[in-house]
N, C-alpha and C positions, 0 to 999 in steps of 0.2 A: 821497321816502320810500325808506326803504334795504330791498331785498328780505330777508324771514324767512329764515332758514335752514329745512331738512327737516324737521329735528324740531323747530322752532317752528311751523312751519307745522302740523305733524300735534296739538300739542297745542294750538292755537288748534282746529283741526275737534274737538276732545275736549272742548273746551268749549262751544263752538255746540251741541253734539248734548245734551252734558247739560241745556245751559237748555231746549231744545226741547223734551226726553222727559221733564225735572222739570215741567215746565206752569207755569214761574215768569213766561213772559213772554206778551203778546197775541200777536193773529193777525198785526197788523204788523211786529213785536217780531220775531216768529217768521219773516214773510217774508223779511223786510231779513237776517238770520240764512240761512237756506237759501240766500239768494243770494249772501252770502259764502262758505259752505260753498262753493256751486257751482265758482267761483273757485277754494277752495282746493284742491282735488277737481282739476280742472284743472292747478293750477301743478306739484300735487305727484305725476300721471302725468305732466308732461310733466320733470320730474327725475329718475323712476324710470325713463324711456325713454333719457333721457342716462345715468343711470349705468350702464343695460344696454350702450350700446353699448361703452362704456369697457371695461366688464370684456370683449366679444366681442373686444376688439383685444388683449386677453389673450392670450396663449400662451405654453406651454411651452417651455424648450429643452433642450439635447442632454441638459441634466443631471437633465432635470426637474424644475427651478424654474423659477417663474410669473417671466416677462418680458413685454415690448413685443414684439409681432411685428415681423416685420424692416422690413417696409415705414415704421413710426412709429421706430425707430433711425435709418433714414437720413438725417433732417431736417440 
């Protein structure tokens, strides 16, 4: 199964949440739903913590346009 991208991911939890808070589905309905939320919840801080570090390896240079710091140019 081929991984969601971010904002699939975030509009699939947009949708769990409204069946949940419309009251259209059971309390099973409803668990099986939270527990996927959980998951997504999960997947989509642990991509928000990769794109933070990306951007920390961010910096400036002499010109003050955003680059790669020196250390990630060297490869």
């Amino acid at each position: 199964m081929k991984e969601l991208k971010f904002e699939e991911q975030m509009k699939r939890l947009e949708e769990i949440v409204g069946k949940i808070e419309s009251g259209e589905v059971g309390l099973d309905d409803s668990i099986e739903l939270c527990q996927e939320a959980s998951g997504l919840v999960k997947a989509l801080k642990k991509k928000l913590s990769e794109a933070e570090l990306k951007v920390q390896e961010l910096s400036k240079d002499s010109d003050g346009e955003l680059g790669l710091s020196e250390d990630e140019g060297e490869e």
